[in-house]
N, C-alpha and C positions, 0 to 999 in steps of 0.2 A: 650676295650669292657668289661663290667659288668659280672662277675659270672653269674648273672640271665640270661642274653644275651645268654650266651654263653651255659646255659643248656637247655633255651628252643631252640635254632637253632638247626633244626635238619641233619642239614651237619655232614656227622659223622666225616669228617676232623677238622670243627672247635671244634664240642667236644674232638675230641682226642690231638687236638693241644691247645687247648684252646686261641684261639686270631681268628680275622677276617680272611677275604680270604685275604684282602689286604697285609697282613702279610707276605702271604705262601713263604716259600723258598725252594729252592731243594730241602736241606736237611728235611726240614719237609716232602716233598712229600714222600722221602725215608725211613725216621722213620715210618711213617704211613705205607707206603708199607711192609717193615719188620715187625709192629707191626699184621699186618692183613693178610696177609701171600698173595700178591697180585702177582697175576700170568700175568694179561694182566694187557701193558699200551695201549691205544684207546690214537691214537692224531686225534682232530677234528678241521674240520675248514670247512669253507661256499664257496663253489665255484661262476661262474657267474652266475647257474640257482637258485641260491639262498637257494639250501638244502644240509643239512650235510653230508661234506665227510669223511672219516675214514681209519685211516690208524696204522693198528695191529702190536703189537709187544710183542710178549711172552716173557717174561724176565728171561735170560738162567742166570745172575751173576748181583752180585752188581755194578760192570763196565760197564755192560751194560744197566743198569738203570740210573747211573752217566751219562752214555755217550751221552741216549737221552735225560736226562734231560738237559745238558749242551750245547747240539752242535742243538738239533733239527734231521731232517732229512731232505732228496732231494727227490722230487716231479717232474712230468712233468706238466708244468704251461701251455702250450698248449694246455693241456688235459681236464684242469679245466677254462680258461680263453680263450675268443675267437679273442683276441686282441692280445697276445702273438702269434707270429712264431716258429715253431716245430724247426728250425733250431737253435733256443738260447732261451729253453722251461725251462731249468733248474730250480727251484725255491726252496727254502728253509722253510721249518713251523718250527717252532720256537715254542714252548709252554708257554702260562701265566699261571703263576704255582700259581695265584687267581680263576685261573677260572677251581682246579681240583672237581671231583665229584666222587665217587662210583655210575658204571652204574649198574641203577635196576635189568637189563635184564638181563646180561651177567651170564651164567651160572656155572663162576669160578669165584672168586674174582678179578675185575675189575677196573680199574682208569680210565676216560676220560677228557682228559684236550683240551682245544680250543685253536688254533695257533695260530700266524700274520705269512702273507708269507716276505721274504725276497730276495734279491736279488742277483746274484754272488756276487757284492761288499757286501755284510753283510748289504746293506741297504733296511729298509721298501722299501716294491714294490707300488710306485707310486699310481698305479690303483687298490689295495688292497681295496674295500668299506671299510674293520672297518678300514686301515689305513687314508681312507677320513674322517670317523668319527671323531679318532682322532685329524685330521689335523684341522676340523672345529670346533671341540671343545676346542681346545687350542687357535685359533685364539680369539675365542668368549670373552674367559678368558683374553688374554692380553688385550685387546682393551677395557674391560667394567670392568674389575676386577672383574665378577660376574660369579657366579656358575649357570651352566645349567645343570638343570634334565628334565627327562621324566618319560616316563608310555606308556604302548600301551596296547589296549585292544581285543585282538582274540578271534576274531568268527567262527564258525563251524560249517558246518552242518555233524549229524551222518545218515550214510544209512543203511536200512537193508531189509530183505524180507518183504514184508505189512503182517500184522497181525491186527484181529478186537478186541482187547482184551486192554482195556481203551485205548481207542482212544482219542487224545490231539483237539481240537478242531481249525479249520482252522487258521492259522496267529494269534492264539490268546496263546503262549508258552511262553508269557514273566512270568518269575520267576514260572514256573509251577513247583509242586514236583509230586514224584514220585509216584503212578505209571503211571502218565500221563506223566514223563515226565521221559519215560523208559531209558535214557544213564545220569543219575542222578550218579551212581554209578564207570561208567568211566571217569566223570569229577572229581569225588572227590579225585577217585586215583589218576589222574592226579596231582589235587593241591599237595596231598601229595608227590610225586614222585618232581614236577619240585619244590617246598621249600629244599627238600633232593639234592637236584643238584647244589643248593644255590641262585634258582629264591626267589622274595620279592613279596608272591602274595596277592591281594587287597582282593581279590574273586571270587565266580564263579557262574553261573546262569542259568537259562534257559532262551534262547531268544525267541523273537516271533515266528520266522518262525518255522511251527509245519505247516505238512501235508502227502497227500497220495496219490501216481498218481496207478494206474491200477497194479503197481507189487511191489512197493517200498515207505516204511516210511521215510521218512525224518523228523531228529529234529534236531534246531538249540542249539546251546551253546553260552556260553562267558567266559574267564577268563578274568579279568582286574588286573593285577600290582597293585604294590605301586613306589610311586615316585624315582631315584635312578639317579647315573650319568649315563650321554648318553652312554658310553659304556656297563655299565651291562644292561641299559636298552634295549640296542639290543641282546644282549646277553639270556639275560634268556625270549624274546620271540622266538629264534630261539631256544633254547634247550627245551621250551614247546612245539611249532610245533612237534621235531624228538622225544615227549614224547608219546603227544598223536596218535600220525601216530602209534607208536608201542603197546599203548594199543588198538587202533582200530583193528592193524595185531592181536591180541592175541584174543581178542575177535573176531573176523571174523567181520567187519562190516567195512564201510569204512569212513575214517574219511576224509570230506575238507575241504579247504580253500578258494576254488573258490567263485570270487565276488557274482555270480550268477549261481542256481543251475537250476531253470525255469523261465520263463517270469511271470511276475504278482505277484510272490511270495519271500519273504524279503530277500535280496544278503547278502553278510555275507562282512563286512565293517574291519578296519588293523587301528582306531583310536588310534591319539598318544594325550595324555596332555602334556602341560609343564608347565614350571615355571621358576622361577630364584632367587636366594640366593646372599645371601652376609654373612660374617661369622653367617649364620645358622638360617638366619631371611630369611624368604620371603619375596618377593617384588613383588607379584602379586599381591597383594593387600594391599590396603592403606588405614585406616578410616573405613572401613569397604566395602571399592568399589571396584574395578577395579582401579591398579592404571595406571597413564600415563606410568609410563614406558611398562608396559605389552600392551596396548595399540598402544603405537607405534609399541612394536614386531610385533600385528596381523597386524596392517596395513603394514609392510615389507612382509609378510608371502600371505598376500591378491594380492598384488604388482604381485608376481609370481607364485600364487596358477595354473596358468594353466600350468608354466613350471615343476612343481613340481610333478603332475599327471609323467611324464615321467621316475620318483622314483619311485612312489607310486600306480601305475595303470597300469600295462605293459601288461597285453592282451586283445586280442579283447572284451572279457567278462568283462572286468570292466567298459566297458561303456554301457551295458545293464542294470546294474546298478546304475549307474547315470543319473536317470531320475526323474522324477517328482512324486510328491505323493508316495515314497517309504520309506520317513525317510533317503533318501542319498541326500546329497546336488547335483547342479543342477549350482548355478549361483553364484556369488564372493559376498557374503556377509557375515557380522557375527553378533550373536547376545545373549541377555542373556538364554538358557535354552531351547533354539530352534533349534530340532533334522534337521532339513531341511538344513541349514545353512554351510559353509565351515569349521566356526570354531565358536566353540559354548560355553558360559562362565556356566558349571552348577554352582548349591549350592555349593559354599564353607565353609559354617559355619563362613560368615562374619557377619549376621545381626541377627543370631541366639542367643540365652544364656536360659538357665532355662530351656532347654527341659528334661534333665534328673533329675530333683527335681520335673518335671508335672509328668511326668511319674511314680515317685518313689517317693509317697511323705512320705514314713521314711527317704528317703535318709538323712542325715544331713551333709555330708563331706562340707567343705564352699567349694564354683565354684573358679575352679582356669581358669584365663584366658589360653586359650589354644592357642595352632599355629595354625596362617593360612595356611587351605590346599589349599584353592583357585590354581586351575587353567585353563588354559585355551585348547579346543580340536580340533585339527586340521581331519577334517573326513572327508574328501575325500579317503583316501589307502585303497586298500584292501590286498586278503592276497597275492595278488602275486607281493608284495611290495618288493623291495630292501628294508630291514630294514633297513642297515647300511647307503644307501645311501639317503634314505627318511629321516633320524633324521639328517644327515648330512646337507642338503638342506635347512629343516626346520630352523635350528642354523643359518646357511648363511642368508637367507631371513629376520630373523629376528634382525639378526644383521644389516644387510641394513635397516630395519625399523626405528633400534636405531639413526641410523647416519644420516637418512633421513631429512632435514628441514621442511617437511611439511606433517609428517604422524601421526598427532595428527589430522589436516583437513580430512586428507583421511578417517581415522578409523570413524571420524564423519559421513563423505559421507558416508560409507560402511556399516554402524550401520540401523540394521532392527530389530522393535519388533513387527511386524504383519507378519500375514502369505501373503506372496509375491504371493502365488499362488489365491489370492481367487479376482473374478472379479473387487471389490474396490478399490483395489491396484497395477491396472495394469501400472498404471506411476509407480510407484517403480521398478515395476520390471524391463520394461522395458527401466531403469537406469544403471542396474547389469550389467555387461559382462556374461556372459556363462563360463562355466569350455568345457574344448577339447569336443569331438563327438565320438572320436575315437584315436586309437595309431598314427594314422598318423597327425593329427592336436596335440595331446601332444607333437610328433616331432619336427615337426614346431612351437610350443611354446618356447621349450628349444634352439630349435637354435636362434628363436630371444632372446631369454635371455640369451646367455651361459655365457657371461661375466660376468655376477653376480657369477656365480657357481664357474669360472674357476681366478677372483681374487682372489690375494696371494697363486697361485698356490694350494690352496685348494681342489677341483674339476682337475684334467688332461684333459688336449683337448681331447687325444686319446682315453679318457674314453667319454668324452660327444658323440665324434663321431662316437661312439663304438653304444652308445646309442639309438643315432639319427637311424642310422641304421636298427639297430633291430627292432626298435618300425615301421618307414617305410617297411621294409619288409614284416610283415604282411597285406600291403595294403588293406587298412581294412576302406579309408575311405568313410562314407556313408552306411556304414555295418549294422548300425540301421535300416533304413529305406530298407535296401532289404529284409530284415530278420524278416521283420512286416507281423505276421500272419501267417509266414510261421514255425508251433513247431516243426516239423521233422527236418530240419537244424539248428534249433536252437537249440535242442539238440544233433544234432553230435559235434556241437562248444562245446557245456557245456562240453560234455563227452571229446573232445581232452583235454580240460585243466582243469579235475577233480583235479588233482593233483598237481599244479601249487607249487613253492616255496612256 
């Protein structure tokens, strides 16, 4: 890592240690600790409801900082996973000692570092999401020799008591500043807080949804990443989620996730981009296009987009959401720059050059070709997404695209540059499949497909079936259409899952 690198990161670990996270070793955690006089270690990790768990430890000697550093600690894995038996609950977290941070909050000098669980034998626990992570990103690697990244971009809506004092104007808060666009000031701390944590963040904005029912403002946000491997990129949107959840606690307002907050009004969407490398070039683009290999990915990704919802949409509320005319896809297609769509290719700075000498014309620096960022977005998830196991899926699918013989044809088939909803186009659309209805038809998705997930033991049975379950339980399906017109039920549902993962 370059000195300059290393002075603007504002992780106070990598400046104090001066090298990346990938670096870290015990002993630096420990040098840092003794340099900074650090009284609590926090080990964290993500259970099955998908939000951060924590588990404190005041540190009485240097052997006891040694000790959790080296060995981890013992959990009850029943307690945290619904598939484990209380009878052989036992589980181990273990700490990645790249992924420590100084926590903001904590009112004494603090460390928090993110686990993998483990098993009595000392081995990763099968059913672990970031162990599936793992599992599907190293598969991806041997097989193509290529590097897979992502990006995910969380949305939010902020609540507070209604006040008439600049008031944001209906569904119209996309990129709005302040003071219309009054929790301007808690996203930015946020940026600064989840970079200091050692998230790579793109930016951050105001979204559309902006309004005001009878007792309560609602305003939407977004932070969106920069591109990074699949596991930090699960990683630093779960440590953003348990950021801004505690700047909303500190300010009194409450912050969610949930797909949807009312009927009619814009659901808050868990989009992932991706891409693929080869020693440090990109390959999503070729010539200045879309190249085939990315191609092929979406059509593998297309293949299973409705099994994949069973990752990436897990309550009854994310299918009030995926309806028509709201900017959330609806039916299995993709296309260039078209918010409607499954998976959408925006501007990558393929076909572009000279914008910055229009704009600047003292500039005189000669144009240096630049990297393509080109990528591609997968927008169906929202926030009550299994992170780990939605990038996991995603990498699977699209690995079966690569290997597929005929999904250069399909990507063609599936390829739409007109809007599918408008009366001219109703042969097109009605070409499309549909995405699920509901948790109980994303159920019955994934069971017809599990074999995709659960090749090279990647995915676990007892994790799909774990799955399949849950998502059935909520018997939910047809839930749309009872729940048409009827707002009093529809917001007891919102309100049960404000708070979702």
């Amino acid at each position: 890592m370059k000195d300059s690198q290393i002075l603007m990161n504002p992780n106070k670990l990598v400046q104090f240690l001066k090298k990346p996270t990938s670096e870290f070793t015990k002993n630096d955690i420990i040098k840092f600790c003794k340099e900074y006089k650090i009284e609590v270690v926090n080990f964290r990790y993500v259970a099955e409801d998908g939000k951060l768990k924590t588990l404190n430890f005041v540190i009485s000697s240097m052997d006891h900082l040694d000790t959790i550093l080296s060995q981890g600690e013992r959990v009850d894995g029943s307690s945290l996973f619904s598939f484990i038996e209380a009878g052989s609950s036992d589980l181990y977290v273990v700490p990645r000692y790249r992924t420590a941070f100084v926590n903001p909050f904590a009112e004494v000098p603090t460390i928090d570092i993110l686990c993998s669980f483990y098993n009595n034998e000392g081995k990763p626990l099968e059913s672990d999401p970031g162990y599936v992570l793992r599992k599907a990103n190293e598969e991806f690697t041997r097989q193509t020799g290529y590097t897979f990244k992502a990006l995910g971009e969380l949305e939010y809506y902020v609540t507070c008591e209604k006040e008439d004092f600049y008031q944001g104007v209906d569904q119209k808060g996309y990129h709005s500043s302040a003071p219309y666009a009054k929790f301007e000031d808690i996203r930015t701390e946020a940026l600064r807080l989840i970079v200091k944590a050692g998230g790579h963040v793109k930016y951050g904005h105001a979204e559309v949804g902006c309004f005001s029912d009878e007792e309560n403002y609602y305003e939407q946000h977004e932070i969106e990443f920069l591109p990074t491997n699949v596991e930090e990129a699960a990683e630093q949107m779960i440590i953003a989620k348990w950021i801004l959840r505690m700047l909303g606690y500190q300010y009194g307002v409450n912050i969610s996730y949930a797909p949807k907050i009312t009927v009619g009004k814009a659901g808050s969407g868990m989009h992932f981009h991706m891409m693929v490398e080869k020693d440090g070039v990109n390959l999503t683009a070729e010539s200045g296009k879309l190249s085939d290999l990315a191609k092929k990915m979406i059509a593998g990704i297309l293949s299973s987009a409705d099994a994949l919802t069973a990752f990436g949409n897990t309550i009854p509320t994310s299918y009030l959401r995926l309806v028509p005319h709201q900017e959330a896809p609806t039916n299995i297609c993709w296309g260039d720059r078209n918010r409607s769509v499954v998976i959408r290719v925006p501007l990558g700075w393929t076909g572009a050059s000279n914008m910055i000498q229009d704009a600047n014309p003292n500039f005189h620096e000669p144009e240096q070709k630049a990297q393509s960022k080109q990528t591609f977005e997968f927008r169906v998830p929202d926030g009550s997404a299994d992170i780990y196991l939605t990038i996991a899926g995603l990498i699977i699918t699209a690995l079966k695209g690569i290997n597929m013989p005929n999904s250069l044809e399909l990507a063609e088939k599936l390829y739409v540059d007109v809007n599918i909803f408008k009366p001219e186009h109703k042969e097109k659309l009605a070409q499309l499949k549909q995405l699920p209805l509901s948790c109980w038809e994303s159920a019955d998705a994934l069971g017809a497909k599990r074999e995709i997930f659960e090749e090279n033991h990647i995915f676990p049975k007892g994790l799909i079936d774990s799955r399949i379950a849950k998502l059935k339980a909520y018997n939910d399906k047809g839930l749309s259409e009872k729940l048409y017109g009827n707002n009093e039920d529809i917001k007891k549902l919102v309100d049960k899952f404000l708070h979702i993962a």
